[in-house]
C-alpha positions in Angstrom: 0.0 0.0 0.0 2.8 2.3 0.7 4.0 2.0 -3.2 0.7 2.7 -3.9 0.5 6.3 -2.1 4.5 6.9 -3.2 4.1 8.8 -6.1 1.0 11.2 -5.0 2.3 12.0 -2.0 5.6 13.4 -4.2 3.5 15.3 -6.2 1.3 16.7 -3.2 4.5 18.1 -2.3 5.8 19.4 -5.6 2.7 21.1 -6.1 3.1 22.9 -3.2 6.3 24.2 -3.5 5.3 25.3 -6.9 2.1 26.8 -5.8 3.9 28.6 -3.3 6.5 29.7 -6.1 3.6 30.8 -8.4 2.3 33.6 -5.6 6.1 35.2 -5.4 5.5 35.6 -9.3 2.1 36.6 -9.1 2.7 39.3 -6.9 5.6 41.1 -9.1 2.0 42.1 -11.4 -0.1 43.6 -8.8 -1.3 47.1 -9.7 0.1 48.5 -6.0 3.7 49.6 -6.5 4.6 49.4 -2.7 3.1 45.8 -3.0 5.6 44.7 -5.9 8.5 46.0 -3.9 7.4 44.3 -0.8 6.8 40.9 -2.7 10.3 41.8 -4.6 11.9 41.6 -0.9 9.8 38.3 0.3 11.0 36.6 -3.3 15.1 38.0 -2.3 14.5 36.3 1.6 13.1 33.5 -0.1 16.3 32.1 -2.8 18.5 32.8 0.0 20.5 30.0 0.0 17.4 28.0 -1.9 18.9 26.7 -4.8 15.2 24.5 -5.4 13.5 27.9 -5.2 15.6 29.6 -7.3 15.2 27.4 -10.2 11.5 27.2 -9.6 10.9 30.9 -10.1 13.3 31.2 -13.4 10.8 28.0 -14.8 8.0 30.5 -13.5 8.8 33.6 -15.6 10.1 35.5 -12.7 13.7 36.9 -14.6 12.1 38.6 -17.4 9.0 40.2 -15.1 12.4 41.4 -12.6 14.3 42.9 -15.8 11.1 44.9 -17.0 10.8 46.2 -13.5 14.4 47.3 -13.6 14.9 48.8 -16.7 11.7 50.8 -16.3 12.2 55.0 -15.2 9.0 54.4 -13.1 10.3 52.0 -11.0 11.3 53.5 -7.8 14.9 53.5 -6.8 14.8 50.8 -3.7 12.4 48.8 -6.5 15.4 48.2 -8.8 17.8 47.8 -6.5 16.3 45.1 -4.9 15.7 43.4 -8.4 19.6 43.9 -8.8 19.7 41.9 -5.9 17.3 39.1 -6.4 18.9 38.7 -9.8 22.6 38.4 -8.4 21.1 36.1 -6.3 19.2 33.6 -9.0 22.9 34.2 -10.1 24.6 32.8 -7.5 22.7 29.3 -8.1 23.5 26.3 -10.6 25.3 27.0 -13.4 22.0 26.6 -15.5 20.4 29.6 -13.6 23.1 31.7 -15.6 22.7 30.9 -18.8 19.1 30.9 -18.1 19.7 35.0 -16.8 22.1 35.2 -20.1 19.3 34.0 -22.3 16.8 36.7 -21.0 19.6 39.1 -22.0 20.2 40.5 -18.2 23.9 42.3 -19.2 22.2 44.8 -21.8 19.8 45.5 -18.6 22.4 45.8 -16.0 24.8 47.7 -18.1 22.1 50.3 -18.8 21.9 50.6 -15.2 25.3 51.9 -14.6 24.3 55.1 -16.0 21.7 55.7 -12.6 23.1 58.7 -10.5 21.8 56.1 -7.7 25.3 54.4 -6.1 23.0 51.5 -4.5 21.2 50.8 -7.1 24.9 50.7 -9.4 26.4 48.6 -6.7 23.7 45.9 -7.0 23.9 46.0 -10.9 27.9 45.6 -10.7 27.5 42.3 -8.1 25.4 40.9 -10.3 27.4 41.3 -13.1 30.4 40.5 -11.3 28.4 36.8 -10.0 27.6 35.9 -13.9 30.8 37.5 -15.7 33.0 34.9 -13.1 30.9 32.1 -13.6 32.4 29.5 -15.9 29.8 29.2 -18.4 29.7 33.3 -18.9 31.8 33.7 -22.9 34.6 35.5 -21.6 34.5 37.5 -24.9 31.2 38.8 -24.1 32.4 41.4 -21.7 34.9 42.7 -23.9 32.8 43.0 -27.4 30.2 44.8 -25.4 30.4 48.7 -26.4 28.4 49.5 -24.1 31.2 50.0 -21.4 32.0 53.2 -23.8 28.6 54.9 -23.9 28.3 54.3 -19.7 31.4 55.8 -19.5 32.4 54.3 -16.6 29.9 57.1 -14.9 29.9 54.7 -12.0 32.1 52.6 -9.5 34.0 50.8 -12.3 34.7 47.1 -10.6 38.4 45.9 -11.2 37.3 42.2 -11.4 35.2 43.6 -14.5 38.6 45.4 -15.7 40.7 43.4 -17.9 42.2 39.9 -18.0 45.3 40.0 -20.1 46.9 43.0 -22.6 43.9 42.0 -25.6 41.5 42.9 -22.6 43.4 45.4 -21.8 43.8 47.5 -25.1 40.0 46.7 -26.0 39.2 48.6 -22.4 42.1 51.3 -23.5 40.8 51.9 -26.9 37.2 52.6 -25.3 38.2 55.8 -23.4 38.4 53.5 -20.3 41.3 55.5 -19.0 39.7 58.8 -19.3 36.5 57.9 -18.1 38.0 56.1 -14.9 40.6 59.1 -14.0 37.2 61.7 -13.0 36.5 59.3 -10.8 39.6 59.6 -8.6 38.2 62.8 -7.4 34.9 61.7 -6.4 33.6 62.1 -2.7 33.0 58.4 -2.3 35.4 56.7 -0.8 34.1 53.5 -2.7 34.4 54.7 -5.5 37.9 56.4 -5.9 38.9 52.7 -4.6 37.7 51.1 -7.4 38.6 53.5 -9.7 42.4 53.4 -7.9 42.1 49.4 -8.8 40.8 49.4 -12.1 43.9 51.6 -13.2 46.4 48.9 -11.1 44.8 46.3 -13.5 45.1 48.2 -16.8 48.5 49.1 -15.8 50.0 45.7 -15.0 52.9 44.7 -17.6 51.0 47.4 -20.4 53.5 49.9 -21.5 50.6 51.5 -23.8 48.7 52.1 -20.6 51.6 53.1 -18.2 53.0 55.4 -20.9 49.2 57.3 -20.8 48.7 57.4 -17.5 51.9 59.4 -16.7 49.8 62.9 -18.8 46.9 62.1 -17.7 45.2 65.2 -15.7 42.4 65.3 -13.3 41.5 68.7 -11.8 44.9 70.1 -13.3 46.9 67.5 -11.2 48.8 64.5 -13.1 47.9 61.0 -12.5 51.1 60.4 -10.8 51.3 63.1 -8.5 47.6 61.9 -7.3 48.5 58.4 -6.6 51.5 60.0 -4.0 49.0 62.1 -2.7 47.2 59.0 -1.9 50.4 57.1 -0.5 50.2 59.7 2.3 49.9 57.6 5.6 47.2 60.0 6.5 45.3 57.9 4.4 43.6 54.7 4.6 46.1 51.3 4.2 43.9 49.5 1.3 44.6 53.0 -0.8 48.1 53.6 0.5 48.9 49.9 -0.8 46.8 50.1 -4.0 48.4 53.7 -5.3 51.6 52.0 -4.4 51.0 49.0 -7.0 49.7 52.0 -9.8 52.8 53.7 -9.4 54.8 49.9 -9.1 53.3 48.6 -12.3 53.7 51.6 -14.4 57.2 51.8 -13.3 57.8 48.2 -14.3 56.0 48.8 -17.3 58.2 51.9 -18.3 55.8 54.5 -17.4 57.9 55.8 -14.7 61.3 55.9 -14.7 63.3 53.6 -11.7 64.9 56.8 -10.4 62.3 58.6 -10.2 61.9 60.4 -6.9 58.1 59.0 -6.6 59.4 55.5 -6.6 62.5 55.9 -4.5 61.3 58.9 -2.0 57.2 57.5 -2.1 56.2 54.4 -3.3 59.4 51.9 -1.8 59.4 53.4 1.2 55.7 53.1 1.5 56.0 49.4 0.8 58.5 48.6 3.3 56.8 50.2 5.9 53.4 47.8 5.0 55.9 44.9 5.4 56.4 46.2 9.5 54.8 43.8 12.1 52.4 46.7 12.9 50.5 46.0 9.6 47.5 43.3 9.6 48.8 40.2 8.3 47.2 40.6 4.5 49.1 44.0 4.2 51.8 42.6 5.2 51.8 40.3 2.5 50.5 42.6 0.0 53.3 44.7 0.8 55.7 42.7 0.5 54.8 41.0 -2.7 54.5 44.8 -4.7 57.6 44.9 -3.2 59.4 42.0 -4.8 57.8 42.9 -8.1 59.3 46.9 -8.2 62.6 46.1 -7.1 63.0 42.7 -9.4 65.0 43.9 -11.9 67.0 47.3 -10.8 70.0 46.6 -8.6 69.8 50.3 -7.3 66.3 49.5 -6.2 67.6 46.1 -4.7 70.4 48.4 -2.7 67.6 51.4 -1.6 65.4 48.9 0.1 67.4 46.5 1.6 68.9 49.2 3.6 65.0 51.1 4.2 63.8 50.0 7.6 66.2 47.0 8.6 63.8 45.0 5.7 66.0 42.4 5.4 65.6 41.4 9.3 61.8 42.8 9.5 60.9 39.9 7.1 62.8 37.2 9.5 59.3 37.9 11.6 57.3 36.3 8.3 58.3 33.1 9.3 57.3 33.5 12.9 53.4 32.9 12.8 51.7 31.4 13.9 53.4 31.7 17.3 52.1 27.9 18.2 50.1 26.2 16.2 49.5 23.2 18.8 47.9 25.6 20.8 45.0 25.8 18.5 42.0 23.7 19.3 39.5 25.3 16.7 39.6 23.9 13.8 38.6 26.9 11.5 41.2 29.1 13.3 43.8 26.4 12.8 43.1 26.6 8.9 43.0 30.4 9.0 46.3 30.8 10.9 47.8 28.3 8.2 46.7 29.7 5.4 48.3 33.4 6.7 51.7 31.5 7.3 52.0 30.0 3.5 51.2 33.1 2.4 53.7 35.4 4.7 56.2 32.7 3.8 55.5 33.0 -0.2 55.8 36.9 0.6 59.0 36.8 2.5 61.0 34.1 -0.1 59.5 36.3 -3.1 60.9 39.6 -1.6 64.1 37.8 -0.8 65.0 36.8 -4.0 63.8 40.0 -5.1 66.6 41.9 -3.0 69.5 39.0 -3.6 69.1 38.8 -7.4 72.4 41.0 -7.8 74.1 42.7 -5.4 76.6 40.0 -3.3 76.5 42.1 0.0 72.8 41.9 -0.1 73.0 38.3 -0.5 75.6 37.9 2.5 73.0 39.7 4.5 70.0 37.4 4.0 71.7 34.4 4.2 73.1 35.6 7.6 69.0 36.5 9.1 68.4 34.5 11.8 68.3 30.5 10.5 67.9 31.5 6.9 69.5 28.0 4.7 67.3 26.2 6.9 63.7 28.1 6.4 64.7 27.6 2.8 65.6 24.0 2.9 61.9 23.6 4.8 60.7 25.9 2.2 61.4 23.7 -0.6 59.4 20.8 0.8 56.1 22.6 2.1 52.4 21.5 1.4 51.9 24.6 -0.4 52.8 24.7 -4.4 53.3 28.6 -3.8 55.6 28.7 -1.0 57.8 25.7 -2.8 58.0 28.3 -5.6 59.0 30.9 -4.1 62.1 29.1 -1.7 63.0 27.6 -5.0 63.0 31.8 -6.5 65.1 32.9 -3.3 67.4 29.6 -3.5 67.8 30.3 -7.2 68.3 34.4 -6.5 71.5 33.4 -3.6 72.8 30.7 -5.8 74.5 33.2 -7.7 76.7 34.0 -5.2 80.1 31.6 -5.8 80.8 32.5 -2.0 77.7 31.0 -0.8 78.0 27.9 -3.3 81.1 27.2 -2.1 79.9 27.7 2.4 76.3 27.8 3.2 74.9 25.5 0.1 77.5 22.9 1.2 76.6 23.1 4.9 73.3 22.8 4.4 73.6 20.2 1.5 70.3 22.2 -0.4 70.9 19.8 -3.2 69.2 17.4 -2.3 65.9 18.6 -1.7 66.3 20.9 -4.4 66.8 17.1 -5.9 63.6 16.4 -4.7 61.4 19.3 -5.7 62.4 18.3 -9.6 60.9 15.0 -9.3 57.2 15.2 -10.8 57.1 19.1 -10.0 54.9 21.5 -12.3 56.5 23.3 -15.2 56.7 26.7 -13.1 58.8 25.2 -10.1 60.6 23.1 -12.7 62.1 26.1 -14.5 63.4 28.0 -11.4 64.3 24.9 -9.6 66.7 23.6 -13.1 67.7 27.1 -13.1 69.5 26.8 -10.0 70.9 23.7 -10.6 72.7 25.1 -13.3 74.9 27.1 -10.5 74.9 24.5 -8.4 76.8 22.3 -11.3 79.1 25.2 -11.8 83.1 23.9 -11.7 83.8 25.5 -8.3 80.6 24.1 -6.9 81.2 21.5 -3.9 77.8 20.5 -4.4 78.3 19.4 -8.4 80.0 15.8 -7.5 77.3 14.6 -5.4 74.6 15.7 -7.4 76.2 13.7 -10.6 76.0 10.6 -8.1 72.5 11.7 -7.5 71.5 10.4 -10.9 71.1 14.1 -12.4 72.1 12.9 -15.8 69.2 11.3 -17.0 66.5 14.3 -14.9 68.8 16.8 -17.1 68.2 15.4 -20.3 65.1 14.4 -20.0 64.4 18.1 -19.4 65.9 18.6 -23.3 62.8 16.5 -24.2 60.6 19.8 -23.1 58.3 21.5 -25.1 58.8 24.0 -22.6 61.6 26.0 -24.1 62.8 27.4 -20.8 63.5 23.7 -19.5 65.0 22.8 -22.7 67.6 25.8 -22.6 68.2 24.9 -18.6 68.4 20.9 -19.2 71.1 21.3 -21.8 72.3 24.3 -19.3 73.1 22.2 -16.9 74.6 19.2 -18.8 77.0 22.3 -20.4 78.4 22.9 -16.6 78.8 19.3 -16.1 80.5 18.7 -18.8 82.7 21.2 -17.8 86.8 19.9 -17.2 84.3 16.3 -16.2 85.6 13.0 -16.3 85.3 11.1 -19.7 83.2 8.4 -17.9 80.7 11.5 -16.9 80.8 12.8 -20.4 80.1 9.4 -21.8 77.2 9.4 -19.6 75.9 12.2 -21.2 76.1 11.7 -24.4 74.4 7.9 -23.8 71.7 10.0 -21.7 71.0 12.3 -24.2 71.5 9.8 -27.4 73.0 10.7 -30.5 69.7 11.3 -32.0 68.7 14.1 -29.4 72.0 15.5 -29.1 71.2 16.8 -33.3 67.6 17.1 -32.8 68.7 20.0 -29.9 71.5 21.0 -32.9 68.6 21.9 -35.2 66.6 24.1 -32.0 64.7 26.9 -33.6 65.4 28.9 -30.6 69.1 30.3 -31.0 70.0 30.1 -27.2 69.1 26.3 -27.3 71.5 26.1 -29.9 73.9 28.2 -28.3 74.0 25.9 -25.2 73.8 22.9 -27.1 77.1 23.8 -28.7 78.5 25.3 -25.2 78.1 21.5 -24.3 79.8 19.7 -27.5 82.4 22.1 -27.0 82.7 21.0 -23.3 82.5 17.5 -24.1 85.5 17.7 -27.0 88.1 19.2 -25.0 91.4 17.1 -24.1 93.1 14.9 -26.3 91.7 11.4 -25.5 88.6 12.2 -24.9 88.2 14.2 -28.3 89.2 11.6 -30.3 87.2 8.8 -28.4 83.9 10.7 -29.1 85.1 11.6 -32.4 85.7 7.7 -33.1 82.0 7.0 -32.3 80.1 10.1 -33.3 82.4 12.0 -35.6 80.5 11.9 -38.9 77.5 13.3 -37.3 79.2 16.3 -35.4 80.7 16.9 -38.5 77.3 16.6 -40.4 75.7 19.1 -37.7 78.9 21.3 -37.9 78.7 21.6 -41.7 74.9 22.6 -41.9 75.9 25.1 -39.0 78.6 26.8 -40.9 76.2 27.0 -44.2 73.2 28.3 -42.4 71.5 31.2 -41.6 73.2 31.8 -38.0 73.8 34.8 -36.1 77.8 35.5 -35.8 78.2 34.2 -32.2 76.6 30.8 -33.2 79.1 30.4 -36.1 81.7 31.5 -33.5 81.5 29.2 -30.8 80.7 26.6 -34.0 84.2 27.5 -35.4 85.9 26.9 -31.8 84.0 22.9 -32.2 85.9 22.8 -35.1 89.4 23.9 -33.4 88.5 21.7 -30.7 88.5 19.3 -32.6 91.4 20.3 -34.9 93.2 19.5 -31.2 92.6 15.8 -31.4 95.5 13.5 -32.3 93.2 11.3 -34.9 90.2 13.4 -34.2 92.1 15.8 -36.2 91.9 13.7 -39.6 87.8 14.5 -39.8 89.1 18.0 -41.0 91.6 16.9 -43.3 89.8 14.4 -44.7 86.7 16.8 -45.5 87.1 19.5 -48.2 84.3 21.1 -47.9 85.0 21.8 -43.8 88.4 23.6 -45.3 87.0 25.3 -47.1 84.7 26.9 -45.0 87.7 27.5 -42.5 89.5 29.4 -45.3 86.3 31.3 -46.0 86.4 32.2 -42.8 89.9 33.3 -42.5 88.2 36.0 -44.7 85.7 37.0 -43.3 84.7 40.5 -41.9 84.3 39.8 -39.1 87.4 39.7 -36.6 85.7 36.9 -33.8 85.4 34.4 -36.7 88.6 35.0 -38.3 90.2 34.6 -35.0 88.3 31.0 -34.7 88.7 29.6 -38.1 92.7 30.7 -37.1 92.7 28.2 -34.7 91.3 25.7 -36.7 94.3 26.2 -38.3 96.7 26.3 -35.9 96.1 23.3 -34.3 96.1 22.0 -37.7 99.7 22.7 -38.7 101.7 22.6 -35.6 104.8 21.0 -35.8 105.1 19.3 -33.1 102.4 16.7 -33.8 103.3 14.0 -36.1 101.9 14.3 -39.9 102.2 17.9 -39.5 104.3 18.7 -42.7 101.4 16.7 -44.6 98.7 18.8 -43.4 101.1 22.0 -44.1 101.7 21.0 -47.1 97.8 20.3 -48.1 96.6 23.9 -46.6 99.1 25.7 -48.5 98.0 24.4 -51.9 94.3 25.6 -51.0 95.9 28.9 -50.5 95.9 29.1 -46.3 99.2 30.3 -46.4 98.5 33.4 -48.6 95.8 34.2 -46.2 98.2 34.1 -43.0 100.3 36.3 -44.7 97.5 39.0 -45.6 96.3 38.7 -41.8 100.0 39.0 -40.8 99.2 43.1 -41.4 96.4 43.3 -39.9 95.2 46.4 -37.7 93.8 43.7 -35.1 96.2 43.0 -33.1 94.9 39.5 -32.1 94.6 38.4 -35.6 98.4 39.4 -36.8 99.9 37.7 -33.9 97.7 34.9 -34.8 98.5 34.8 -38.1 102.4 35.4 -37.3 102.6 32.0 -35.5 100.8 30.3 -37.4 103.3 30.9 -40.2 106.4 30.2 -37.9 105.2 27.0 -37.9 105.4 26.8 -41.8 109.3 28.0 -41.5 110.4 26.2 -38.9 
């Protein structure tokens, strides 16, 4: 019996809820204005948090009876605001309420509604079209091919996550008067809205020279841009618009906007940011601070030196690390996560500004690695939960691995090679590229660190990396097998070239990208250097290194590829039987004599040692090979480069023809 009354009973209910649906509809057609609004704010209590409800009223007709009532001049001001708000509500539901809200054409209606003089009634507009323009089924496009952002002109509180997302959103917004429109707003007497205003610019700013480049002229109320954004630095005013005119003026500079010297960057906008990395800031400003921080100084080493002597920085960040004070102490669950979740991103902060600071200077770097247990909140740093934080340690580790001093001391101390080891095993393309980056110095010649990380099995990781199609891991792969090849063992350069395989080894030859190639040959060169370990990889690969060499030498290279090709080739020319490849090969002598003559002095000077190694006495079958260049005319060559007004190259050329006399 109880299947029997089953299916009734569900539609009893349904019906119900429907009927009960139906009335908040009905009621948005009553004759009684006061009574539409009041049944506007039942329906807004009502999809609270109802996902069921607020799929019932869309089936129901309710979105396009809400639009009409917005859109329409008779509608009182609290009416369509608190349709805005129902909307951004039935927004805030599935992923079918938007599309069902797109259908009805709800942006046309909300966009018109930016031109209001009513700030609430814009506010609830721009949160609803903030909910549906972040959903994931919202055409990303549809923001930007909407001209109606230019007829609003931006007459409201302009919302930054509406701004741009990348330089083509950027220039669309730009070429609409955006930047115009926006400045008026900074002198508005809501506080609101010179905030957004101050945001949208930090957004069209980032990484856009076009942008930054306008901004500098732009006036508003006879003031430049500029000059308004250090007004608002002022620590009279509030922290969110201190920090946020510090990122304009920070991303403009970066962007060439503003020069580095400038007296608003050094006198205003650093010191600004190092005083909201103090431990009197709240911990977001803190991090905020820092961050902007990281990113102005990045690339100018006078910057680096300014701030890391503003306001002890280098030791105020050693208090990053420091919170939470004790995390076992925390019973609540929430405020365990919270706390957490502030000390990944104080870390991230403190590693990025770090590396920021350390990126050239060696004092700078002496300093930081001296702060209170420094090697060893990196080491931890490298093998946190948080992808973020194991960026940014593997950023600062990369920034103080530059330093030969510290290679040599704290790197060996703390043995950072081996979870630097570990962070390259399965890591994500971002952390791979720093972390291989540093490897690179720490396989450096002088490095203690380089023998055991060959015995770590680094051979096969490194070439693997080749394998990329990420070009950055491809140029640090062969990077790093370049330094290890370095004055190595022949065993370790056998290693690499059975890692790498013949096949790869020419594939990386052949590179589009010229400092693949360049690196590719700093390796060959590193591999063919002394005697028996020339001519045993000449005796198992020398008719394709002569192959690659050859196409080099005829191609379309730029002069410091042919270069460093040439010196291969006199490398080579420094084998005992490696040495018969050349000789042997007509068209390589040629090309050396053709470069003999060239017109440029760095690969005359190469293709003269080609030859020098070729003919010198002292090695036996010399007077053959002698004899053989002189009849394709090297001799007349020496003798025309025995006046020349480079000094290099007639000295060159002067010994190289003692060898013929002697």
């Amino acid at each position: 019996m109880a299947c029997v009354l089953e299916t009734p009973l569900r539609m009893s209910v349904l019906s119900e809820v429907t009927a009960s649906s139906r009335h908040y509809v009905d009621r948005l057609f009553d004759p009684d204005p006061q009574k539409v609004l009041q049944g506007v704010i039942d329906m807004k209590n009502a999809v609270i948090g109802n996902n069921k409800q607020k799929a019932n009223l869309i089936v129901l007709g309710a979105v396009p009876r809400l639009l009409y009532l917005l859109q329409q001049e008779t509608s009182s001001t609290e009416l369509r605001t608190e349709c805005a708000v129902v909307l951004g509500s039935l927004a805030m539901g599935t992923e079918n309420n938007v599309k069902s809200l797109l259908d009805c054409h709800i942006i046309p209606a909300l966009l018109q509604g930016l031109l209001s003089p009513e700030l609430k009634f814009i506010e609830a507009c721009l949160r609803c079209l903030r909910t549906i323009f972040t959903s994931p089924v919202t055409p990303e496009e549809l923001l930007y091919t909407l001209r109606h952002w230019h007829s609003c002109g931006f007459k409201s509180s302009p919302q930054p996550l509406l701004c741009a997302n990348g330089p083509d959103h950027q220039t669309i917004l730009f070429n609409h008067g955006a930047v115009q429109n926006i400045a008026h707003l900074l002198s508005s007497t809501s506080y609101k809205v010179r905030m957004q205003a101050l945001k949208c610019f930090s957004v069209l700013a980032f990484e856009n020279p076009q942008v930054s480049m306008t901004l500098v002229n732009v006036l508003v109320d006879g003031e430049l841009l500029p000059q308004i954004f250090v007004k608002m630095l002022q620590r009279d005013k509030p922290i969110e618009m201190q920090l946020t005119s510090a990122k304009c003026l920070t991303y403009m500079c970066r962007a060439g906007g503003i020069q580095t010297d400038d007296n608003c960057i050094v006198l205003k906008t650093l010191p600004s940011l190092v005083r909201m990395c103090s431990k009197e800031r709240l911990l977001e400003e803190r991090v905020e601070g820092a961050e902007t921080l990281a990113y102005l100084i990045e690339t100018d080493v006078e910057l680096q030196r300014i701030a890391s002597i503003t306001d002890h920085l280098i030791a105020m960040l050693s208090d990053y690390f420091k919170y939470p004070s004790s995390v076992s102490a925390i019973t609540d669950i929430k405020r365990l996560d919270h706390d957490l979740k502030h000390a990944h991103e104080l870390r991230q902060a403190a590693f990025k500004l770090y590396a920021s600071l350390g990126a050239n200077d060696e004092d700078i770097r002496k300093k930081i690695i001296e702060t209170e247990n420094m090697m060893d909140r990196i080491v931890n740093g490298l093998s946190e939960s948080s992808i973020k934080v194991r960026l940014s340690a593997v950023r600062c580790l990369h920034s103080l691995s530059r330093s030969v001093q510290q290679l040599r001391t704290s790197f060996q101390d703390h043995a950072v090679w081996k979870p630097l080891m570990k962070v390259l095993q399965n890591a994500p393309d971002e952390v791979l590229v720093v972390a291989s980056s540093t490897l690179c110095n720490l396989l450096l010649e002088f490095s203690p660190s380089k023998e055991p990380i060959l015995e770590s099995g680094a051979i096969e990781l490194l070439c693997s990396l080749t394998q990329s199609e990420n070009l950055a891991l491809r140029v640090n792969g062969i990077w790093a097998l370049m330094n290890m090849a370095f004055q190595a063992e022949q065993k370790i350069k056998a290693d690499i070239l059975q890692g790498l395989s013949t096949e790869q080894l020419f594939q990386l030859l052949s590179d589009s990208d010229v400092n693949v190639l360049m690196k590719t040959l700093g390796l060959l060169r590193n591999l063919l250097s002394t005697r028996p370990h020339i001519d045993q990889i000449m005796s198992t690969h020398g008719k394709q290194i002569m192959q690659a060499v050859t196409l080099i030498l005829e191609g379309e290279h730029n002069i410091e590829v042919k270069e460093q090709t040439l010196c291969i080739l006199a490398n080579i020319a420094d084998g005992t039987t490696a040495k018969e490849l050349i000789m042997t090969n007509d068209d390589i002598l040629q090309k050396i004599k053709y470069y003999m003559s060239h017109s440029n002095a760095k690969l005359q000077l190469a293709a003269m040692f080609c030859i020098s190694n070729l003919i010198w006495n002292e090695e036996e079958g010399s007077q053959e090979r002698q004899d053989k260049l002189r009849d394709i005319g090297i001799v007349d060559i020496l003798h025309k480069l025995s006046q020349s007004s480079d000094p290099n190259l007639c000295d060159k050329a002067k010994t190289a023809l003692q060898q013929y006399l002697a």
